[in-house]
Rosetta silent file (secondary structure, phi, psi, omega in degrees, C-alpha in Angstrom):
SEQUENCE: XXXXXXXXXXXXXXXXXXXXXXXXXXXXXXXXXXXXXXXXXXXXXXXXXXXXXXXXXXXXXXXXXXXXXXXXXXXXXXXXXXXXXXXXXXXXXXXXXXXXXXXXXXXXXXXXXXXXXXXXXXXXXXXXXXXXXXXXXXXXXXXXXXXXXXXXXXXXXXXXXXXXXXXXXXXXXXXXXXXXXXXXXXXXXXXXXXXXXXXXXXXXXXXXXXXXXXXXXXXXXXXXXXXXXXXXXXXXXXXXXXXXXXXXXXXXXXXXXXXXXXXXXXXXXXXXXXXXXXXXXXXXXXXXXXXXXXXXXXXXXXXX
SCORE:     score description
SCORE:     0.000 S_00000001
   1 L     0.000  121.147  175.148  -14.830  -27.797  -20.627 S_00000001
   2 L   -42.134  148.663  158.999  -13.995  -26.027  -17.495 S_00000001
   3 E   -98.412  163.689 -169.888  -11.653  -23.276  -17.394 S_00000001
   4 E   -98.512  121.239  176.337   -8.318  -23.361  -15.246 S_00000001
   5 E  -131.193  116.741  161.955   -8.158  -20.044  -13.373 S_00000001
   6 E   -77.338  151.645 -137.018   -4.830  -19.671  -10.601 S_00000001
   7 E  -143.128   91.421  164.739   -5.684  -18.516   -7.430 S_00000001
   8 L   -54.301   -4.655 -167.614   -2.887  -17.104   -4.563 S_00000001
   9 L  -147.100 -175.882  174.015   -4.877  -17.748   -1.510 S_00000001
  10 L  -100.640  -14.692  171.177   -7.510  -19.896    0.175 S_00000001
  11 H  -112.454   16.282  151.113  -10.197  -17.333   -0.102 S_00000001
  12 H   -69.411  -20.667 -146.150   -9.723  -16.912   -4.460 S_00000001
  13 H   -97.717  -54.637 -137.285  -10.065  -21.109   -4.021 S_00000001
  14 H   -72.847  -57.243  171.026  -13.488  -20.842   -1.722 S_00000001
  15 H   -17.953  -59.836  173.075  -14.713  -17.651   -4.365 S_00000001
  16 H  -101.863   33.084 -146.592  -14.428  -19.530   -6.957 S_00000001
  17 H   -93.951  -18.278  158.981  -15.051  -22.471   -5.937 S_00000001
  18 L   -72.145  -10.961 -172.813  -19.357  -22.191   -7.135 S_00000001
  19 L   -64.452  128.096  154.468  -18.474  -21.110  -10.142 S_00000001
  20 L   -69.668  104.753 -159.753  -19.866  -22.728  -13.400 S_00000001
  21 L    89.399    6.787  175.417  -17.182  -23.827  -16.053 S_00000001
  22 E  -115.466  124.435  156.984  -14.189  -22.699  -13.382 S_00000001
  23 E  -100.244  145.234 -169.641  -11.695  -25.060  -11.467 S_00000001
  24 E  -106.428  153.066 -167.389   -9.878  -22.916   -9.273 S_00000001
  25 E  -149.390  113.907  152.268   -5.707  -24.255   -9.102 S_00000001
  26 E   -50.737  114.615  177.405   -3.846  -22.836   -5.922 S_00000001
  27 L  -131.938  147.485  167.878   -0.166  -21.427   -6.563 S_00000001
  28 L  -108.756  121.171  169.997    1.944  -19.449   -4.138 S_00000001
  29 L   -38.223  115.032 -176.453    3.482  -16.489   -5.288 S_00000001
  30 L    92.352    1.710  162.999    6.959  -16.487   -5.971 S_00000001
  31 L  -105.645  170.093 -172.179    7.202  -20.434   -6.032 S_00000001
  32 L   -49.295  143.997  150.438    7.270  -22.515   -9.100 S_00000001
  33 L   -37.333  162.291  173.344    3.791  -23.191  -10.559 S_00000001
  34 L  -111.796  160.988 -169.155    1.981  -26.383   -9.781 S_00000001
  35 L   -66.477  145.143 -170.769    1.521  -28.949  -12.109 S_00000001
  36 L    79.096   28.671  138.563   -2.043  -28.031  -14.861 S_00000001
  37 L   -53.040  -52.035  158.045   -0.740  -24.700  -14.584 S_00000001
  38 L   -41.160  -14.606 -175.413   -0.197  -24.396  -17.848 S_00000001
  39 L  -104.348   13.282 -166.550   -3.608  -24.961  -18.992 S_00000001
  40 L   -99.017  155.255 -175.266   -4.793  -22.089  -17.124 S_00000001
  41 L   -98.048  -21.673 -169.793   -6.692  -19.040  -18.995 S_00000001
  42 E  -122.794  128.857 -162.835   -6.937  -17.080  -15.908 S_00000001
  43 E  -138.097  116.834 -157.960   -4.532  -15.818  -13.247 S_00000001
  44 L   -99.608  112.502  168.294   -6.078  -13.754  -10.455 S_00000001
  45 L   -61.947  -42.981 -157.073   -1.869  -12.463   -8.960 S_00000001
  46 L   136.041  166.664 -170.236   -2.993  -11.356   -5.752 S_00000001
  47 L   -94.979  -41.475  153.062   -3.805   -8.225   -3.623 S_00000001
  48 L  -125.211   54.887  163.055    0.158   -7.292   -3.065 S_00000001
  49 L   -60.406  -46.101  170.632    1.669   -9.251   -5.972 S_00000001
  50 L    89.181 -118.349  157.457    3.052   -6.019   -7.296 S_00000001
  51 L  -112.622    3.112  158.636    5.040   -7.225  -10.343 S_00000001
  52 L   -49.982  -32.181 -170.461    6.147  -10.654   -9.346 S_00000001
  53 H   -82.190  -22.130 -169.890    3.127  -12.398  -11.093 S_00000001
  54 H   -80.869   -7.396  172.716    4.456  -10.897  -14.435 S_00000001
  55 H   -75.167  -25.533 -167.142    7.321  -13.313  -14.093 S_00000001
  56 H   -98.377    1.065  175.610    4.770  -16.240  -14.778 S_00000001
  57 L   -65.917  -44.467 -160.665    3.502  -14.921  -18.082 S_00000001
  58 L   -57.646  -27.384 -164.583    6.222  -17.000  -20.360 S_00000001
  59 L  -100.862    8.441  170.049    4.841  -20.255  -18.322 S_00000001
  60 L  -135.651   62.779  178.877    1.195  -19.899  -19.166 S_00000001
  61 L   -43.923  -23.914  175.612    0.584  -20.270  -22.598 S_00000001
  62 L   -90.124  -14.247 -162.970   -2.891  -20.518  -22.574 S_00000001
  63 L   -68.906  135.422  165.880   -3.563  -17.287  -20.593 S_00000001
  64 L   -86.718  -26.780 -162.168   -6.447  -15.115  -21.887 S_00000001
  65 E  -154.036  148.933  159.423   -7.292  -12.419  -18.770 S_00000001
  66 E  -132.567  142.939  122.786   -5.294  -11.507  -15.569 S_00000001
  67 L  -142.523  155.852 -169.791   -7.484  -10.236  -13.164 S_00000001
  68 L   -63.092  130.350  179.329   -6.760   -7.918  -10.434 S_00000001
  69 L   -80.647    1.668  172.600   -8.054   -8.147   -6.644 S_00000001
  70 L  -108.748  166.846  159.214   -6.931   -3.290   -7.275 S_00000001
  71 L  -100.490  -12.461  151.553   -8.643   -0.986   -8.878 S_00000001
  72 L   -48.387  141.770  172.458   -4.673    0.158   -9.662 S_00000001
  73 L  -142.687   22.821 -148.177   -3.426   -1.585  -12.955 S_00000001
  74 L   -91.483    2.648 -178.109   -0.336    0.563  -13.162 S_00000001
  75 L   -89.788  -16.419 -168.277    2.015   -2.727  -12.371 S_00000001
  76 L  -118.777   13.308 -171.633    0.561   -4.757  -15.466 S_00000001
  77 L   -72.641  165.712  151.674    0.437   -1.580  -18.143 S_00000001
  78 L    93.672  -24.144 -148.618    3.288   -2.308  -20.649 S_00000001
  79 L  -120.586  -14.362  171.848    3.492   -5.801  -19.451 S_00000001
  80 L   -68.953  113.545  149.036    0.773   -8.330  -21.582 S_00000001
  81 L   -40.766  164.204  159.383    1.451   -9.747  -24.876 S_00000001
  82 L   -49.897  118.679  178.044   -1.028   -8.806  -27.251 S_00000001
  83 L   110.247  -37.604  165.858   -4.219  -10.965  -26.920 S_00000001
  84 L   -96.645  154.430 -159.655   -4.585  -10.922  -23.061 S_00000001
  85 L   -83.821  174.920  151.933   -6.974   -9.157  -21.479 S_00000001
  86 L   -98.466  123.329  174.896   -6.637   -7.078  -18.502 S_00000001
  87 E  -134.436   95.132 -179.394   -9.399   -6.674  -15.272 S_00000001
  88 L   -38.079 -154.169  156.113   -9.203   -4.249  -12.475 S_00000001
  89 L  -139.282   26.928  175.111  -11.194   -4.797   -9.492 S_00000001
  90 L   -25.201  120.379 -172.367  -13.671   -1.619   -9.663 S_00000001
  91 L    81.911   26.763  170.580  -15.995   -1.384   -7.149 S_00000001
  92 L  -118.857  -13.962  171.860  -14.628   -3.304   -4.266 S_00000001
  93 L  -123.820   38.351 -164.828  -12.699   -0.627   -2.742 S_00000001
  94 L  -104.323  -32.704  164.200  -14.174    2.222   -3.822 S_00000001
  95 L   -72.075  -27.386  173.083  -16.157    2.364   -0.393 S_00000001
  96 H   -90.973  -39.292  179.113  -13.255    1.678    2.101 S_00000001
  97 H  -101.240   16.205  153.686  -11.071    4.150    0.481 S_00000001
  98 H   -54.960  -64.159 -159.180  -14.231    6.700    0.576 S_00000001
  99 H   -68.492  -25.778 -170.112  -14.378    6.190    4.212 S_00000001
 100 H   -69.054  -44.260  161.549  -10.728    6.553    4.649 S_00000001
 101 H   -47.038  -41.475  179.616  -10.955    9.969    2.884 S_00000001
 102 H   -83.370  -11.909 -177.775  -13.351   11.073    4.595 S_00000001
 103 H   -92.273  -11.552  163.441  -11.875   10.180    8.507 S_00000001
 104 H   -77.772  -37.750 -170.512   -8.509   12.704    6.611 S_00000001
 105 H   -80.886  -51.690 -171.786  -10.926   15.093    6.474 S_00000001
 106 H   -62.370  -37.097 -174.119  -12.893   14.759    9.276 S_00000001
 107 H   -63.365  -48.645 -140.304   -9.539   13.904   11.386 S_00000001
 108 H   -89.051  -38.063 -149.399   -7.408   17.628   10.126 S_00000001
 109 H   -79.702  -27.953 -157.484  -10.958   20.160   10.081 S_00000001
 110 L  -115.185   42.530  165.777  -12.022   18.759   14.068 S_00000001
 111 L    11.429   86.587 -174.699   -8.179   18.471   14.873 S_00000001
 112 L   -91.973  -88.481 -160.052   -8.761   15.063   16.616 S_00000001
 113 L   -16.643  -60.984  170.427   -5.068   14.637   16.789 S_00000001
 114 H   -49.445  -36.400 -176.197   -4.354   17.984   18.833 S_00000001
 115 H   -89.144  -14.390  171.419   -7.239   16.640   21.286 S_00000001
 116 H   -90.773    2.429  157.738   -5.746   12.957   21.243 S_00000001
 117 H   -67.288  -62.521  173.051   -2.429   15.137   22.363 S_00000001
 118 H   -29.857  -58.310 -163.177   -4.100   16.939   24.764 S_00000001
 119 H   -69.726  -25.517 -177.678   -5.871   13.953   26.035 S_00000001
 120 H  -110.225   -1.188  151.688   -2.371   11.966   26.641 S_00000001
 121 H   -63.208  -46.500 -179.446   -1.049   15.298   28.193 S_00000001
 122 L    52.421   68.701  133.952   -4.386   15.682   30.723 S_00000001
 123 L  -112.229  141.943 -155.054   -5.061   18.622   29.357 S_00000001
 124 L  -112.479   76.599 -152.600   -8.017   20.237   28.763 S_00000001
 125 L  -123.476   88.972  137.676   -7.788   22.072   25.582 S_00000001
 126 L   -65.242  137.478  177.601  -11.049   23.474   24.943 S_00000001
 127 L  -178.890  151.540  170.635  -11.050   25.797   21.692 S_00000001
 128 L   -66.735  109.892  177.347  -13.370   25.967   18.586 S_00000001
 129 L  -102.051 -175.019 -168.598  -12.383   23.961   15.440 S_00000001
 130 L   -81.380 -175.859 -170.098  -13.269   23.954   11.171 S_00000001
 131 L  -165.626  134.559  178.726  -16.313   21.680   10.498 S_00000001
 132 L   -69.803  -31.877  175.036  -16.115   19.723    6.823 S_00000001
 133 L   -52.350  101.431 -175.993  -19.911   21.461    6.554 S_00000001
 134 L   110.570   12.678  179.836  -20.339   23.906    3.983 S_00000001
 135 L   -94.769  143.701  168.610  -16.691   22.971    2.305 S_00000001
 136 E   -77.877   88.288  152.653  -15.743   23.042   -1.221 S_00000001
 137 E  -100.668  124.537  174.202  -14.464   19.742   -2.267 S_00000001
 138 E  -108.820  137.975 -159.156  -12.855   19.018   -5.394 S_00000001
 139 E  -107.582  128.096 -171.090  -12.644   15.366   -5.993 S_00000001
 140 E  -121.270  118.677 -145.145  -10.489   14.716   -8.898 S_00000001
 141 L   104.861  126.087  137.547  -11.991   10.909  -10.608 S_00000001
 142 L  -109.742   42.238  162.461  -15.134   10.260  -11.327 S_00000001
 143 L   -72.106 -177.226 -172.258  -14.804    6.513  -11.121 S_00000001
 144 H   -56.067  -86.832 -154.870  -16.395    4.287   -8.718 S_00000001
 145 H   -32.677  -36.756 -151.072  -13.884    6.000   -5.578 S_00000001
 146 H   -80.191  -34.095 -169.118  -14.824    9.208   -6.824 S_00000001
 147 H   -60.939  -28.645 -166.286  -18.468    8.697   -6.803 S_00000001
 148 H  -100.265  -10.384  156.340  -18.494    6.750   -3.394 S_00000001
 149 H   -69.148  -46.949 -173.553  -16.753    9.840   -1.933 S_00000001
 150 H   -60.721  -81.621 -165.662  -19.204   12.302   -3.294 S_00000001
 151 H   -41.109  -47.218  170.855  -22.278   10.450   -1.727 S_00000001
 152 H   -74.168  -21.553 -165.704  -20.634   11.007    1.755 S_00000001
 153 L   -87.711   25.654  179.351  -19.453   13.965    1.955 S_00000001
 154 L   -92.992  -44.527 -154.139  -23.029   15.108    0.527 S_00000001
 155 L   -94.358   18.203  163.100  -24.608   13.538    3.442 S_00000001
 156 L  -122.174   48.754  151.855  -21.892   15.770    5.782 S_00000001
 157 L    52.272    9.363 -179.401  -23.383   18.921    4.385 S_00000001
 158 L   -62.727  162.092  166.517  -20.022   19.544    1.883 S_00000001
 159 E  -117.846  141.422 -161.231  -20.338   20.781   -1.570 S_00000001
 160 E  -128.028  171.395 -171.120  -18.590   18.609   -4.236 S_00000001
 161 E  -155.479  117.506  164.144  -17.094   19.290   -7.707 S_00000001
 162 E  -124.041  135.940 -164.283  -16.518   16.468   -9.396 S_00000001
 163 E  -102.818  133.790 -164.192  -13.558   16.186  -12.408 S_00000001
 164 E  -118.421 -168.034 -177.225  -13.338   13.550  -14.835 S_00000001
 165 L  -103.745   -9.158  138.913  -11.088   12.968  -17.853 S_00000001
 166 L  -154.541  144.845 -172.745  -13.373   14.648  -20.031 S_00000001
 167 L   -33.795  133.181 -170.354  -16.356   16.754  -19.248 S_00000001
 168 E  -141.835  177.066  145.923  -20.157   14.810  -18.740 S_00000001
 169 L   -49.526  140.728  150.000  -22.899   15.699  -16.626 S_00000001
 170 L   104.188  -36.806 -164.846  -22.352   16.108  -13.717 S_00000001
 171 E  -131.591  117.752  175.261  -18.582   16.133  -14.267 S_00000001
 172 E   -74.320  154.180 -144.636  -15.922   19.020  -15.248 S_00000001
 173 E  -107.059  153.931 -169.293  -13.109   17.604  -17.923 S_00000001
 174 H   -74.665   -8.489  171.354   -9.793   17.707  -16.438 S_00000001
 175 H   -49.397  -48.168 -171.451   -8.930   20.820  -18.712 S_00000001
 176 H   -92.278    3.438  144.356  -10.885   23.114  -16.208 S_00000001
 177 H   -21.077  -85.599 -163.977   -8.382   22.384  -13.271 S_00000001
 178 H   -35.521  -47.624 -129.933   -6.339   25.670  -13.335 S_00000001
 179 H  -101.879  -35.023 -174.531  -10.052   27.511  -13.007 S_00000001
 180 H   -74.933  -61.583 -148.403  -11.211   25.319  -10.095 S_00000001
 181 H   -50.270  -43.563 -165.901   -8.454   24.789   -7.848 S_00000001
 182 H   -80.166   -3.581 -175.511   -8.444   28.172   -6.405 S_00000001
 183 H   -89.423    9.443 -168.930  -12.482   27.864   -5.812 S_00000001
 184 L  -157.997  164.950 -174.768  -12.595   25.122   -3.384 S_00000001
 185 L   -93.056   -5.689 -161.926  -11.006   23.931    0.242 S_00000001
 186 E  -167.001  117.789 -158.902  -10.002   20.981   -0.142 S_00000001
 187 E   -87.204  140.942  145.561   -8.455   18.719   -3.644 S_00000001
 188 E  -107.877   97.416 -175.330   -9.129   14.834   -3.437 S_00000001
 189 E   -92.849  156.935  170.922   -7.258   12.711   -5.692 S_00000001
 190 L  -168.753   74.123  174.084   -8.450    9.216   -6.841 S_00000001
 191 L  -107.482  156.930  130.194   -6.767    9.270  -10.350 S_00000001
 192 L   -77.964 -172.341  177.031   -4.886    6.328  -11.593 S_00000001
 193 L  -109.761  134.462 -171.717   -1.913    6.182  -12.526 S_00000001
 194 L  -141.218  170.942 -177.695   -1.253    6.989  -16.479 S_00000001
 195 L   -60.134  -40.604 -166.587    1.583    8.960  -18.219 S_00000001
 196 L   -76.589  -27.339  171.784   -1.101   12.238  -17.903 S_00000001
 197 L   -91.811   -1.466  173.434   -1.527   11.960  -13.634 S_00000001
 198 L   -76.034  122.181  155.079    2.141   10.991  -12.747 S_00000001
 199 L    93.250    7.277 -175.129    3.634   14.458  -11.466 S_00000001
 200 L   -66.333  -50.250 -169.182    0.025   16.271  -11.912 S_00000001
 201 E   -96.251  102.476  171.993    0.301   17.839   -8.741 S_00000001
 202 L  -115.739 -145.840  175.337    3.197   19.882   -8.703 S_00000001
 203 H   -44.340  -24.302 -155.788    4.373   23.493   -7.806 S_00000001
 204 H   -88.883  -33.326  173.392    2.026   24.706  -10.099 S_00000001
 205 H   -55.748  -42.908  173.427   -1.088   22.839   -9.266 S_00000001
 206 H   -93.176  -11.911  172.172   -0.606   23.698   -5.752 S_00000001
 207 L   -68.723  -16.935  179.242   -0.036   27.332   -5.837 S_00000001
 208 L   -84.640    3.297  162.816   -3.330   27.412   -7.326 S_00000001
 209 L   -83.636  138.834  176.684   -4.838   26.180   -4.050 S_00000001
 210 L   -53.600  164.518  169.399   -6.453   29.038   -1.642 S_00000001
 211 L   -69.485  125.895  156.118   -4.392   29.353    1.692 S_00000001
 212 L   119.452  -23.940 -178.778   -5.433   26.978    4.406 S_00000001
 213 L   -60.157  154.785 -168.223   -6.188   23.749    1.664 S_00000001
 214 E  -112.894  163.258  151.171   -6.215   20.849    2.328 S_00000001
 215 E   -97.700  129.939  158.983   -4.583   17.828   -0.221 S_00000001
 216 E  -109.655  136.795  154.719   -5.856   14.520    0.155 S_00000001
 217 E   -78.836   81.327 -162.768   -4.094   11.478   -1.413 S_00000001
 218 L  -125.770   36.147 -176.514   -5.971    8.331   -2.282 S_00000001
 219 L  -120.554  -99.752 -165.581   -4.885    7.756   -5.644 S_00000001
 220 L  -150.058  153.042 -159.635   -1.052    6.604   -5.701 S_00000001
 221 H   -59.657  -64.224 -167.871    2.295    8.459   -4.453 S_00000001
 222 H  -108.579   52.972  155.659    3.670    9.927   -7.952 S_00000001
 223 H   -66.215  -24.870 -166.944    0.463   11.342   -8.818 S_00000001
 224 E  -133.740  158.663 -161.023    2.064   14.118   -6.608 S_00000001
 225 L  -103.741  129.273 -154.628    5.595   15.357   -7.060 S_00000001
 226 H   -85.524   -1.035 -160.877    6.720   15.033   -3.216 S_00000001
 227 H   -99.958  -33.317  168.702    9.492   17.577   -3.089 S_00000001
 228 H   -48.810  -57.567  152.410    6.845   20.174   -4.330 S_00000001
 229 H   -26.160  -76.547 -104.829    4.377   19.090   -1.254 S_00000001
 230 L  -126.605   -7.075  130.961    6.428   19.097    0.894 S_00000001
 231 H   -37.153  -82.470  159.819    7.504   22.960    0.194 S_00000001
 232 H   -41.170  -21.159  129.150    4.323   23.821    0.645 S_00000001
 233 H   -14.835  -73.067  176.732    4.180   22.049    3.990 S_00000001
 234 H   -64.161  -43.651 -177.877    6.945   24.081    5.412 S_00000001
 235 L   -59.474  -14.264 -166.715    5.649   27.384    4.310 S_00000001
 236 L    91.762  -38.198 -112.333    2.091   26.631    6.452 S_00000001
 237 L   -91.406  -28.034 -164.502    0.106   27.782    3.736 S_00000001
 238 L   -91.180 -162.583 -170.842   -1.265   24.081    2.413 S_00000001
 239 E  -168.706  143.269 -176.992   -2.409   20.856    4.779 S_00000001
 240 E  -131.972  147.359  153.453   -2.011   17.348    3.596 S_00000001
 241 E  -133.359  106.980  160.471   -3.415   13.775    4.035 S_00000001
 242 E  -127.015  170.117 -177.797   -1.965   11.043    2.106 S_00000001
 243 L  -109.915   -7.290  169.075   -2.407    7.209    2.309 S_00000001
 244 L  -152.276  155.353 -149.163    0.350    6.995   -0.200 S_00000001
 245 L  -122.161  158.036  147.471    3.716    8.093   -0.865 S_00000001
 246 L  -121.402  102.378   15.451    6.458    8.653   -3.416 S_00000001
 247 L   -77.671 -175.441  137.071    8.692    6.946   -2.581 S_00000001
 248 L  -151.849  157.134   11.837    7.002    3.987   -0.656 S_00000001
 249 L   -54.668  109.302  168.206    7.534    2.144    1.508 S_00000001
 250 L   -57.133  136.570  -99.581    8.729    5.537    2.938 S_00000001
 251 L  -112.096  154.914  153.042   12.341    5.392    3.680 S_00000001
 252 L   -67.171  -10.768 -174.219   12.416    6.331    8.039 S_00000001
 253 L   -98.815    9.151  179.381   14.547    9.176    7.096 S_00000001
 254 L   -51.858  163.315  175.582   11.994   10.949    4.831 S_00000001
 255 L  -104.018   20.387  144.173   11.704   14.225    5.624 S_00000001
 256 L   -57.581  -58.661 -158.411    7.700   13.406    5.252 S_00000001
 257 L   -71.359  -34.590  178.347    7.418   11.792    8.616 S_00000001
 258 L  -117.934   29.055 -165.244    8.088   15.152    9.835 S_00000001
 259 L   -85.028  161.009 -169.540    6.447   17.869    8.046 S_00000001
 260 L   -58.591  151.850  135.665    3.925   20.595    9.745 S_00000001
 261 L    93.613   19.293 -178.785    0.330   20.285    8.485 S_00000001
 262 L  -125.791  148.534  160.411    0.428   15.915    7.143 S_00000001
 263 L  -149.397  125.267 -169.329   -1.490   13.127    8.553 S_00000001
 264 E  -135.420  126.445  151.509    0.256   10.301    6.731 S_00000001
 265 L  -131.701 -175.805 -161.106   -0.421    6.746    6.901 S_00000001
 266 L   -80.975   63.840  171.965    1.003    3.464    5.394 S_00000001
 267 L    45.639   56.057  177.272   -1.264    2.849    1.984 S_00000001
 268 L  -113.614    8.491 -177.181   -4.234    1.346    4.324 S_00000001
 269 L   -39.569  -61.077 -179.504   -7.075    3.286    2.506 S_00000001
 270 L   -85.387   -7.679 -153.604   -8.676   -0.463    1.533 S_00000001
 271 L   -96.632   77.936  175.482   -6.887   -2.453    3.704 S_00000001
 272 L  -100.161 -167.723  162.034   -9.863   -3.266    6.076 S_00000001
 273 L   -73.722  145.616  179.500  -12.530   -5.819    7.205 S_00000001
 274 L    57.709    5.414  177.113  -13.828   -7.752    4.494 S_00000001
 275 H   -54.203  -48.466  156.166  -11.610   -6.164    1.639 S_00000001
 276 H   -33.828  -61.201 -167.278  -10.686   -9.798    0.553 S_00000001
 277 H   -56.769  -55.783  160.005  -14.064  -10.755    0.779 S_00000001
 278 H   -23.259  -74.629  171.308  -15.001   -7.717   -1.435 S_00000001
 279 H   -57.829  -70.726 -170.056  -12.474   -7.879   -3.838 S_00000001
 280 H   -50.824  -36.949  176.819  -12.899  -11.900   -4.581 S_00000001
 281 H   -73.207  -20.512  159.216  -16.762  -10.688   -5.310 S_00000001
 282 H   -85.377  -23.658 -169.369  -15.976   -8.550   -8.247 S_00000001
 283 H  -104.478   19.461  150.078  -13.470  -10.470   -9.638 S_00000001
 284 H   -61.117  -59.691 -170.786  -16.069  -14.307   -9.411 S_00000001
 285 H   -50.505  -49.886  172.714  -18.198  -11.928  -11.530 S_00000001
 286 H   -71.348  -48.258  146.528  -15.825  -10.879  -13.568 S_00000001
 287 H   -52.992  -53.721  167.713  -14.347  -14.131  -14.296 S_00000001
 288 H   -34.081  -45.627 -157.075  -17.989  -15.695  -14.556 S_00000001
 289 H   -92.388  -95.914  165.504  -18.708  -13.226  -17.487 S_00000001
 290 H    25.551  -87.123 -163.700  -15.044  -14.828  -19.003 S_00000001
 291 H   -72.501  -34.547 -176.087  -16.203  -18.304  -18.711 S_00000001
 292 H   -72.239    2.824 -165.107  -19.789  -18.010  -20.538 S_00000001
 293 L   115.113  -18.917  168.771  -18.061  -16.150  -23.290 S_00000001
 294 L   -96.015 -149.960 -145.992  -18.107  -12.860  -22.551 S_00000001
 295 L  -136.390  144.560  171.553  -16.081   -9.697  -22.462 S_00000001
 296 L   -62.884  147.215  179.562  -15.094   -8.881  -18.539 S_00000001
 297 L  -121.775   24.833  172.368  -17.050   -5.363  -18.012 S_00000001
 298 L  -114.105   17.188 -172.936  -13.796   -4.175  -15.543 S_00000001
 299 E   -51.683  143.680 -170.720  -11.662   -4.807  -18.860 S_00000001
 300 L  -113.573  -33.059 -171.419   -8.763   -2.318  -18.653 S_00000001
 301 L  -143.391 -164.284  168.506   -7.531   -3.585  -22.466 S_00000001
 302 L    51.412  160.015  174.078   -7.976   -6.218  -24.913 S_00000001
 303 L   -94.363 -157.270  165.265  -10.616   -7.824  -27.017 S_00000001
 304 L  -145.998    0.000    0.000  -12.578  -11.484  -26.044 S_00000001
């Protein structure tokens, strides 16, 4: 017997639409269900459902799994009965928000911005700039982002350090922060968000960066406590990139939009070509493992 898995778009319906033992059932987010909703075990919300899809748990009695089109799951912790599973979308953005990291980096050390001033100015501002080659990055996750960061900025002559949630090969335990931070140029987060990474980087975290560091943000806004930043901003001594904010949407009247030393954009790390495409290929796989019987292997909770 097939399973019923809801779908928000037309390209979860063509994704799953090869699947063995899945009928795929369109619904649009934030309208009533359609009718054989109810029979469905699987409910993919959407790419910016947010917490709106959690309104439809009471109305799906049968559900077994949510899974996510993020690798974020901080909108559904808290929020499952007992019995359904959870499934990220690991490994479909872990390459787009690489590359995004690495064009913050690449953008603040070869100060493309001062030369695309210059350049609208017709000016001619030769001068010598930093080079990411030979820099001490510490990338903090060693999940799929962190790992897909590491390979480039290997292949850009950088040196990487990478910190996990508890010490492996390969990987220092998140314990050995205070000892690092002052050893390297330039902190990358790609944490999630949990009770232990909300508010990690604050005054204390950043005084322990050398003068002249840079922060990059690719993990989620109140991973970093913004009023604390955003000291350090004004003072000169740190440099920032984030792709996400606390709050966001940022407000126009943040006082973010104008601090020295940021290159801030609107939470676009993933949001490229093909991301859809991506994302819908981990989670047919992941559902596929579902329908034969098996346990999801991007499982965030739950048994099968």
């Amino acid at each position: 017997m097939p399973i019923t898995v809801l779908v928000p778009d037309d390209h979860g319906m063509s994704a799953l639409a090869e699947l063995d033992g899945v009928t795929p059932l369109r619904f649009e987010l934030g309208e009533p269900l359609p009718p054989g909703a109810a029979d469905a075990e699987v409910i993919v919300p959407g790419m910016q459902a947010g917490r709106l899809a959690v309104d439809y748990l009471p109305h799906l009695p049968k559900l077994k799994l949510v899974q996510l089109l993020s690798a974020g799951v901080e909108n559904w912790i808290g929020q499952l009965p007992d019995g359904i599973m959870l499934a990220n979308c690991r490994g479909a953005h872990g390459g787009s928000t690489a590359e995004w990291a690495m064009t913050a980096l690449l953008t603040i050390y070869r100060e493309m911005r001062e030369f695309d001033a210059a350049q609208r100015e017709r000016r001619w501002d030769f001068h010598k700039t930093d080079s990411l080659q030979g820099k001490r990055v510490l990338t903090i996750g060693a999940g799929d982002l962190g790992n897909q960061l590491k390979r480039r900025l290997e292949a850009f002559d950088a040196h990487v350090t990478m910190v996990g949630t508890t010490a492996r090969e390969g990987v220092r335990g998140i314990g050995e922060l205070p000892g690092l931070l002052g050893d390297h140029d330039a902190v990358v987060l790609m944490v999630p968000v949990t009770p232990q990474t909300v508010g990690m980087v604050d005054a204390k975290f950043l005084s322990l960066m050398v003068d002249g560091a840079v922060l990059v943000n690719a993990a989620r806004g109140p991973v970093v406590v913004t009023d604390d930043l955003l000291a350090e901003l004004r003072q000169g001594r740190l440099r920032a990139a984030l792709d996400v904010t606390d709050p966001e949407p940022l407000p126009s009247d943040h006082p973010l939009w104008t601090a020295p030393g940021l290159l801030l954009t609107p939470h676009v790390a993933g949001t490229c070509t093909r991301n859809m495409e991506r994302a819908y290929a981990v989670a047919a796989s992941q559902i596929a493992m579902f329908a034969a019987g098996e346990k999801p292997s991007n499982l965030v909770r739950g048994e099968y």
